[in-house]
N, C-alpha and C positions, 0 to 999 in steps of 0.2 A: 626397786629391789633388783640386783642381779643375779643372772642365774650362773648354777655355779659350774667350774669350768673344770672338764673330767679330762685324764689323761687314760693315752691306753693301757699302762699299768695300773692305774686304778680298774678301768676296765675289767681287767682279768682278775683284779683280788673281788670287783664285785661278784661274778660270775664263779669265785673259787675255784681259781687255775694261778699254779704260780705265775709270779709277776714282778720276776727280774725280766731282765733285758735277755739273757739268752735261752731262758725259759719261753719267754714270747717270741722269739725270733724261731725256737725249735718249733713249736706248736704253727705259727705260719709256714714254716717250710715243711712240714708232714701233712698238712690239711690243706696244703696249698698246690695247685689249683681249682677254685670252685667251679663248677660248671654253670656259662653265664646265662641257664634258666633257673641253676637253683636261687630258690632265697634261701641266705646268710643262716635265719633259723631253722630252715627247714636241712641240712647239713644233717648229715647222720651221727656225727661226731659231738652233738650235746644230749646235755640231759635233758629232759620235760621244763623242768624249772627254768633252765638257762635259756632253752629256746622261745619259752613264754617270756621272759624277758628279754633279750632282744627283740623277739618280734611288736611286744607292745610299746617298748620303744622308739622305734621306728613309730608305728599305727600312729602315737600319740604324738607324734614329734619331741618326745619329752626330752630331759636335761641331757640323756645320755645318747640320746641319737646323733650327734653330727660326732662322737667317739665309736660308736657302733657301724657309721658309717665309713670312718678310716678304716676299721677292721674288716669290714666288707670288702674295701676296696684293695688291703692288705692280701688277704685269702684268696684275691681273684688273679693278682701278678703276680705275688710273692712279696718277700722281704726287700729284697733290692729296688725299692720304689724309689 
């Protein structure tokens, strides 16, 4: 069985954040850049829910972590990656 293959639009319609393309580029470039001790859920900028799931994501290495990790790495340079 494969697992399945999440994009960072998808991403953000899981999380329930728009999730066009300059909806997502606006949201990195306002929350952009993290501070390289925060962790990604610990961000002030989600809710309870959101940040429980990213952070269990990661934890669990689950389906959505290696897209949770693009987003990490988005938030920490910016858009222009």
């Amino acid at each position: 069985m494969e697992s399945p293959e999440h994009s960072l639009p998808s991403l953000f319609k899981q999380l329930g954040l728009p999730d066009d393309p300059v909806s997502i580029d606006r949201f990195i470039a306002t929350h952009s850049p993290l501070k390289p001790e925060l962790h990604l859920a610990d961000a002030f900028f989600w809710t309870q829910c959101q940040a429980d799931f990213l952070r269990d994501e990661i934890l669990d290495d689950a389906d959505w972590a290696e897209v949770v990790d693009q987003l990490d790495v988005l938030l920490r340079k910016g858009r222009g990656v």
